[in-house]
C-alpha positions in Angstrom: 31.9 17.8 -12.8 35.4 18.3 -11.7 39.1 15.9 -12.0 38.8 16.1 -7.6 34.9 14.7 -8.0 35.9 12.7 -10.2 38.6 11.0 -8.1 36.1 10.9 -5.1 33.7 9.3 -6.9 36.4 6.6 -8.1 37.7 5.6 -4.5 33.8 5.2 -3.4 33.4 2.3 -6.0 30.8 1.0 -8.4 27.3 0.6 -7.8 24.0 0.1 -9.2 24.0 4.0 -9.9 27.7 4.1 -11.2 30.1 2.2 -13.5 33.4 2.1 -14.4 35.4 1.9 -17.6 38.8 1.6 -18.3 38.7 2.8 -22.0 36.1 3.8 -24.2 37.5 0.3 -26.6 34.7 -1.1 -24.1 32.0 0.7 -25.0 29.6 -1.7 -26.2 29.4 -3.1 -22.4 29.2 0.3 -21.1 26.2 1.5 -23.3 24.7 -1.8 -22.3 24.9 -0.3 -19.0 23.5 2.9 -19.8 20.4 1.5 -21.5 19.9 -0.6 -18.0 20.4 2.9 -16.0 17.8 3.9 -18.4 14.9 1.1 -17.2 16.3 2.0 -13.4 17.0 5.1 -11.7 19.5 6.5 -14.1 23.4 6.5 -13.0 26.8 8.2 -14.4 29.5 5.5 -16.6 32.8 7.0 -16.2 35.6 5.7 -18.9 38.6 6.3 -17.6 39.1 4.4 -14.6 40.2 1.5 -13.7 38.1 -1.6 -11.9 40.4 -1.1 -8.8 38.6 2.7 -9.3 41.7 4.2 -9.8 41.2 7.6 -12.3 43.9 7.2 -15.1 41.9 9.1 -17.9 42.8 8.6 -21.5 43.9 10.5 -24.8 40.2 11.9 -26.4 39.6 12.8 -29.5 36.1 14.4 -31.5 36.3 10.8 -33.0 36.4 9.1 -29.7 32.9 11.2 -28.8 31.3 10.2 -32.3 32.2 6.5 -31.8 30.9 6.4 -28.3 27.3 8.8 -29.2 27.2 6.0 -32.2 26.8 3.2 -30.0 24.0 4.8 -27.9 22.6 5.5 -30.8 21.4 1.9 -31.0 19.4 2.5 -28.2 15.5 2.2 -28.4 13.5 4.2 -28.0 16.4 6.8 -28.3 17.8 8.4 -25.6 20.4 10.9 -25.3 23.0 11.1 -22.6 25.3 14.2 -21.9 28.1 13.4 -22.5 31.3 15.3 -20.6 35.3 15.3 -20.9 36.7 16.1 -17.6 40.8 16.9 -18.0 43.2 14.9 -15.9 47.1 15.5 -15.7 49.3 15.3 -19.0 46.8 16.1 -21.4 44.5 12.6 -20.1 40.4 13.1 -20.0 37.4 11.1 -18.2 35.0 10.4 -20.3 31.7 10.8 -18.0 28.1 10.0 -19.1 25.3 11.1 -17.5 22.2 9.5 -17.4 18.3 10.2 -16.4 15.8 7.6 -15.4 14.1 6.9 -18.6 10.6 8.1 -19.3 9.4 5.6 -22.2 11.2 2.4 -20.5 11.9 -0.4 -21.0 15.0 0.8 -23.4 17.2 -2.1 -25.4 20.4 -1.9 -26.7 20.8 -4.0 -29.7 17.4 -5.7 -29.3 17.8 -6.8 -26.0 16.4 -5.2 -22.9 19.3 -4.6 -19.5 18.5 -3.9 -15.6 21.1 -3.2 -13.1 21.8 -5.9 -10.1 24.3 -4.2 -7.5 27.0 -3.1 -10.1 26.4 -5.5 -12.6 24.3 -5.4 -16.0 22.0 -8.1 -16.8 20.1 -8.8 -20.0 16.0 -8.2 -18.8 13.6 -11.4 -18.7 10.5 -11.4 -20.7 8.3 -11.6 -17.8 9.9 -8.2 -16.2 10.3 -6.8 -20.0 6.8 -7.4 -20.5 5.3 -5.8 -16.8 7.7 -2.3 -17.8 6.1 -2.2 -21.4 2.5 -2.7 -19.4 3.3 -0.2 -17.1 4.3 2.3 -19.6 1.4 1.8 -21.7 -0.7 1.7 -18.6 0.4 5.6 -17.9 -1.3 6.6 -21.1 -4.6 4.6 -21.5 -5.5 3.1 -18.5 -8.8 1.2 -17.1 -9.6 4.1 -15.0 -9.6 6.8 -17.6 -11.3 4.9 -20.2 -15.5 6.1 -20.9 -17.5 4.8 -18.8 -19.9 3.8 -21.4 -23.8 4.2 -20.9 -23.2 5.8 -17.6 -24.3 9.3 -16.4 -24.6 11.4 -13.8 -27.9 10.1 -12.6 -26.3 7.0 -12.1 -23.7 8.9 -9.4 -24.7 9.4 -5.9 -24.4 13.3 -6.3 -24.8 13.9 -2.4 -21.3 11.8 -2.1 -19.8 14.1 -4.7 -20.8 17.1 -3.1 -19.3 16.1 0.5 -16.4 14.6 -1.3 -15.8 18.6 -2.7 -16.6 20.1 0.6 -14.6 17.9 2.7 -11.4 18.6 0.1 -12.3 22.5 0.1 -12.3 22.3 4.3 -9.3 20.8 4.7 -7.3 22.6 1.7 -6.8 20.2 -0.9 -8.9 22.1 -3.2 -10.1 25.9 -4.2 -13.6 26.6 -3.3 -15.2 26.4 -6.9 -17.8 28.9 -6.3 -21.2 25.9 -7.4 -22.1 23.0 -6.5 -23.5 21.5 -9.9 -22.3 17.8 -10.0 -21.3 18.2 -13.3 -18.6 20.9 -12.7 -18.1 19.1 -9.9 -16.7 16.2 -11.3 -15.0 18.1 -14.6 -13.2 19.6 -12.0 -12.3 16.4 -10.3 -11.0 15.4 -14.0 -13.5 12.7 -14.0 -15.6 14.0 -16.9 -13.9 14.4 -19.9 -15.5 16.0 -23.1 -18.9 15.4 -21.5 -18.1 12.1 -21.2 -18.4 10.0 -17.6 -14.8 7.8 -16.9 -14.5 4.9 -15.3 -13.4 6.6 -11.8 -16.1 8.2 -11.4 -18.3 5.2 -11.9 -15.6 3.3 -9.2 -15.7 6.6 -6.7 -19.8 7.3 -6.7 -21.5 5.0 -8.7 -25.0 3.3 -7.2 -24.9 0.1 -6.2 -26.8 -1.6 -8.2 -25.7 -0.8 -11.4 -22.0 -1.4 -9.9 -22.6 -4.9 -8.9 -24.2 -5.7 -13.0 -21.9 -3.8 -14.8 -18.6 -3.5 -12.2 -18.7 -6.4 -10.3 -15.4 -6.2 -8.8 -16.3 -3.6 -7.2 -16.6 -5.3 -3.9 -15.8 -5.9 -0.8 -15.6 -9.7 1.4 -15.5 -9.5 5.3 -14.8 -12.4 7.2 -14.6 -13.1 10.9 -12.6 -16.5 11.4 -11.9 -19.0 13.9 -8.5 -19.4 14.9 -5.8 -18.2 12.6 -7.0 -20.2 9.5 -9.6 -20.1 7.5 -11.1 -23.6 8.9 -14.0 -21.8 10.3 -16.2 -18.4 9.7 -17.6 -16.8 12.3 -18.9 -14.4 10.3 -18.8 -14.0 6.3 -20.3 -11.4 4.1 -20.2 -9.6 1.2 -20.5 -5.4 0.5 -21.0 -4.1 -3.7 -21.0 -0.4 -3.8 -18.3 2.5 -4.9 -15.3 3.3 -2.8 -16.5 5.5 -0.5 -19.2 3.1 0.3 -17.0 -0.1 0.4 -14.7 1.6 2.8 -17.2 2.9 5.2 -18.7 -0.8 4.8 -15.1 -2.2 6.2 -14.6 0.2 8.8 -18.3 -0.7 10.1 -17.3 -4.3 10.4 -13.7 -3.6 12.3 -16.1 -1.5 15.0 -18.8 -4.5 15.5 -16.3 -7.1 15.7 -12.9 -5.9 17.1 -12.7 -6.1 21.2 -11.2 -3.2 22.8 -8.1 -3.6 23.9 -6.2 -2.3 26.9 -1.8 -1.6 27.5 -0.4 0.5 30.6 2.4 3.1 29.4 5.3 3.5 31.9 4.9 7.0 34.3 0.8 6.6 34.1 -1.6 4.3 36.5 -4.5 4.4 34.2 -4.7 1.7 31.9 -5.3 2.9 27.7 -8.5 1.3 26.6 -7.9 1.4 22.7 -9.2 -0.7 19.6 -7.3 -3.7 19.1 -5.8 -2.2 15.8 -5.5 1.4 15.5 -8.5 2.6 12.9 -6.2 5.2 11.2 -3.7 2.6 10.4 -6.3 0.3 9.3 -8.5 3.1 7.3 -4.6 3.8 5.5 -4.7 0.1 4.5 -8.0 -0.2 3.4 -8.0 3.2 1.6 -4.9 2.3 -0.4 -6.3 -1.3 -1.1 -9.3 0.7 -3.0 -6.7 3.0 -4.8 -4.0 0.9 -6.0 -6.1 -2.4 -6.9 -6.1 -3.3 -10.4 -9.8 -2.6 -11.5 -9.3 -4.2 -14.6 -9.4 -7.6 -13.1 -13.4 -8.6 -13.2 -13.5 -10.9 -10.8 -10.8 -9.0 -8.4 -12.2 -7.6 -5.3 -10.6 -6.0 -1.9 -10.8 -8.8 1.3 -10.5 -8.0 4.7 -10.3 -10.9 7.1 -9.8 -11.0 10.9 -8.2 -14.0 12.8 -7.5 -14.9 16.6 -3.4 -13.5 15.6 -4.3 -10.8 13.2 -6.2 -8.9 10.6 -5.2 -8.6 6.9 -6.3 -6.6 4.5 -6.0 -7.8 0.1 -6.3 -6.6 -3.1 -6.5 -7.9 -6.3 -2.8 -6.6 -8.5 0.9 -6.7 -8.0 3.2 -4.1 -6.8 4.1 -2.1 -9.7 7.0 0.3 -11.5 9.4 -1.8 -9.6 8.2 -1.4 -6.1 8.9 -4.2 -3.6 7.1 -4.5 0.0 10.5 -3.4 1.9 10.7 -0.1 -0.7 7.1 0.5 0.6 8.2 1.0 4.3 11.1 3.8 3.0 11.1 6.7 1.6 9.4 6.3 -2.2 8.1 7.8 -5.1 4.1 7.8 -5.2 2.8 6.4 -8.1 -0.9 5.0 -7.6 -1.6 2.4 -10.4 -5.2 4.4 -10.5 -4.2 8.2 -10.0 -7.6 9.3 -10.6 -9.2 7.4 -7.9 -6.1 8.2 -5.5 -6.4 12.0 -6.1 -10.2 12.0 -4.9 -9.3 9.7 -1.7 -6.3 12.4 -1.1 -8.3 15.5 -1.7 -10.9 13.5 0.5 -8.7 13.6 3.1 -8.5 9.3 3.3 -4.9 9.2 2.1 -1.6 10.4 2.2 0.2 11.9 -1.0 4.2 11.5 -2.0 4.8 7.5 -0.5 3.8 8.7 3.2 0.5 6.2 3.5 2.8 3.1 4.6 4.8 4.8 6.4 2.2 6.5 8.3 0.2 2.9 8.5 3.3 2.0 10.4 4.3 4.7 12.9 0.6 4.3 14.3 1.0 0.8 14.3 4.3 1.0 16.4 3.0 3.7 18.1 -0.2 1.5 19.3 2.2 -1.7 20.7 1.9 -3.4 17.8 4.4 -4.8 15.3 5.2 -2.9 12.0 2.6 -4.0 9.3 3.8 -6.9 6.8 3.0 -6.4 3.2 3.2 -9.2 0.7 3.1 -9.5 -3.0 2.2 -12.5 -4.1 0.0 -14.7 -7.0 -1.3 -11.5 -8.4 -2.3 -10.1 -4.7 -1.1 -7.7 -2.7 -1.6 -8.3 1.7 -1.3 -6.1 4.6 -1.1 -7.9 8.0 -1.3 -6.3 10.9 -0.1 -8.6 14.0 -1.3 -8.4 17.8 0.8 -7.6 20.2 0.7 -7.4 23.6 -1.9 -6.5 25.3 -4.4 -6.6 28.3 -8.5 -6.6 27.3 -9.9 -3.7 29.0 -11.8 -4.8 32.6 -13.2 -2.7 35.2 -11.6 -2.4 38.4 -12.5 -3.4 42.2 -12.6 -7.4 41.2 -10.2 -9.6 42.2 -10.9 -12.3 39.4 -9.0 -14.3 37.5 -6.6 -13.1 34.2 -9.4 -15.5 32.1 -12.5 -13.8 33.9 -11.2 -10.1 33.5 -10.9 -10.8 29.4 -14.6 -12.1 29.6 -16.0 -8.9 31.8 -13.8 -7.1 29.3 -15.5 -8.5 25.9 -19.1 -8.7 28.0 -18.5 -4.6 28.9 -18.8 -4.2 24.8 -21.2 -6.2 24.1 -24.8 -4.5 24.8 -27.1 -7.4 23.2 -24.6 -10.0 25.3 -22.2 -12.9 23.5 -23.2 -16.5 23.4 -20.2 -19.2 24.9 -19.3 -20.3 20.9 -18.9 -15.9 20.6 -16.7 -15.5 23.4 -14.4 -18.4 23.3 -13.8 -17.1 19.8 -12.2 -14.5 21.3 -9.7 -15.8 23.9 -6.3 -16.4 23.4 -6.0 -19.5 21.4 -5.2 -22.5 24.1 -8.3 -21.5 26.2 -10.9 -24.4 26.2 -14.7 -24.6 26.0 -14.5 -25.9 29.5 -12.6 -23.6 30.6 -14.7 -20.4 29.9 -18.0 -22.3 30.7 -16.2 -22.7 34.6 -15.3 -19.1 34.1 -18.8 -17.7 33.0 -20.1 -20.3 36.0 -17.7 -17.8 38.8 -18.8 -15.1 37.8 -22.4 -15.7 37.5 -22.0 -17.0 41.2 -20.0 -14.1 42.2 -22.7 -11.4 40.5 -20.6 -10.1 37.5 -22.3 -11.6 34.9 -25.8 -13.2 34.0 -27.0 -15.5 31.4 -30.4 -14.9 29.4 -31.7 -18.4 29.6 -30.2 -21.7 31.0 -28.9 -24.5 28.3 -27.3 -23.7 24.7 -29.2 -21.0 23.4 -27.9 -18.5 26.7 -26.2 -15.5 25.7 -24.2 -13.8 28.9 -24.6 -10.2 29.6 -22.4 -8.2 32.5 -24.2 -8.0 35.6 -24.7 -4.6 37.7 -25.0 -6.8 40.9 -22.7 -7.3 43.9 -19.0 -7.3 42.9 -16.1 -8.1 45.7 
């Protein structure tokens, strides 16, 4: 640190990373300061300057350092500082302290607990005092880590583990380990500790039926609805199984019941027949649902829910270490609330390491037509919503039918055992009637495009090879 840094950093003003103080008389506020830089993302204090951030300095003695490394002495747990003199004209100093992100937050100063808003210090509430105390303990003795009592490896699918290791050797996440005996396998995944089966490994390959007695949140709920509320299902279930099992279950239901969709870029002729979401952006979602969920919750589980408007996938468990939905669409930090699981899913090749899986859940989003992903934290739940945007359904060409007829040759061209009135309207843009698509089917029945099975209720329409015009 030098006098010009030191003036450079003066004219630039305080913020939630730096702190001005005129004299080190206030140093009881400024150590309150440093103990909130110590729950945060660390910062510099800087006595010497003026609010205005003008550098003025001050006379420093040893006895000015002892005073001020006394008051951060009543900082717990301790933490030490540097502390630096920078020299100033006419025998004046800066008094600069330097300050890391804490690694056994939350700190208090004086039995009370600080955070940093903008450039101000605020004393800590219990309910955010409490989550930082959770999350510290959390990295030491987590649900995930715990024994995984009674379990063994005849209760693992070993064929899972096995591809699991040979997909991460393939792709380079992990050295070829020269066997294939499951249980070096998964010491070498750090799911067997001492001989002993953890949690993870219960979460990652465990049989099903063991998983839905003993770990019944392990589970995933589908739902096809109506509209865009839950009013009416058009389809409900319910999948119990490990991760690698739940995830395959979701992206199984996104294939049976999403249309295709179709968009035109400019410069090319030929329409883009794509799903209606992209299925990398939602596998990112659903894989970091399964990772970052709080396990310990029994009756938590991982939803995925598709509506006329959108599709959203939840988890049971808040955000955590301080992350907000907006940080999660930036450059961040990665760290999964279950590392464990998340390091099998990377090496697996299903997720992105270092913060990259939202952003990445995003770009393809955009880069599909579709809006950037919302995420939401809220009542102990975290949501990703992916929204539609615009888009034609996918049709053949050589007809000259209506907008309304080409989305129903569009969702009839997917459909190989054919879709019943009730299935199709379901899928039309929200203001379309009954009537309307019953007059629509009615055309193109008349015109050769489509057939129905039998006449009255129970007919389900296929797309007709016959005449087109």
């Amino acid at each position: 640190m030098t006098a010009d840094r030191i003036v450079a950093m003066a004219a630039a003003g305080e913020s939630e990373t730096l702190e001005f103080k005129t004299t080190t008389g206030t140093r009881r506020e400024a150590v309150r300061t440093v103990c909130a830089m110590l729950n945060q993302q660390g910062g510099l204090v800087l006595f010497g300057i003026t609010p205005e951030g003008k550098a003025v300095g001050q006379q420093v003695s040893e006895r000015t350092i002892e005073e001020v490394s006394a008051e951060i002495g009543r900082i717990e747990p301790p933490a030490f500082p540097t502390i630096e003199r920078i020299p100033l004209e006419q025998g004046r100093e800066v008094v600069v302290l330097s300050v890391n992100q804490g690694s056994t937050k939350p700190y208090q100063y004086r039995g009370t607990a600080y955070r940093r808003v903008g450039n101000t210090t605020l004393a800590m509430g219990v309910d955010e005092y409490n989550r930082v105390l959770f999350e510290r303990m959390h990295g030491e003795r987590r649900w995930e880590n715990e024994p995984a009592t009674g379990w063994s490896i005849e209760d693992l699918d070993v064929a899972e583990i096995r591809n699991t290791v040979a997909e991460a050797v393939r792709i380079g996440r992990l050295n070829e380990p020269g066997h294939r005996e499951p249980e070096n396998l998964l010491r070498g995944l750090g799911l067997l500790r001492d001989g002993v089966l953890v949690r993870a490994a219960a979460v990652l390959f465990g049989n099903a039926e063991r998983l839905e007695f003993e770990m019944p949140q392990c589970l995933l709920r589908v739902a096809r609805f109506r509209g865009i509320d839950r009013t009416e299902f058009l389809d409900n279930r319910q999948f119990n199984g490990n991760a690698f099992v739940l995830l395959s279950s979701a992206e199984r239901f996104l294939r049976d019941t999403l249309p295709i969709a179709g968009r035109f870029e400019p410069g090319r002729i030929q329409r883009i027949d794509e799903p209606l979401y992209p299925p990398l952006s939602t596998r990112e979602a659903l894989a970091n649902a399964l990772c970052h969920r709080d396990y310990a919750i029994g009756g938590g589980s991982v939803g995925l829910a598709v509506y006329d408007d959108r599709l959203e996938v939840t988890s049971t468990g808040s955000l955590h270490f301080g992350l907000t939905p907006d940080d999660l669409f930036d450059q961040h930090e990665s760290r999964p609330w279950n590392p464990l699981i998340a390091r099998t899913f990377y090496r697996r090749g299903l997720i992105e390491e270092w913060g990259r899986g939202t952003l990445k859940m995003a770009e393809l989003a955009i880069s599909a037509g579709l809006p950037r992903p919302e995420i939401e934290d809220v009542g102990d739940c975290v949501t990703v919503r992916f929204h539609l945007g615009r888009f034609t359904p996918a049709q053949r060409s050589g007809t000259n039918a209506t907008e309304r007829q080409k989305a129903i040759l569009a969702l009839l061209d997917q459909a190989d055992d054919g879709l019943s009135l009730r299935e199709i309207h379901a899928q039309l843009p929200l203001d379309t009637t009954v009537r309307q698509v019953r007059r629509a089917l009615t055309s193109l029945r008349e015109r050769g495009l489509a057939a129905s099975t039998r006449p009255g209720p129970a007919a389900r329409w296929k797309r007709s090879r016959g005449r087109q015009e």
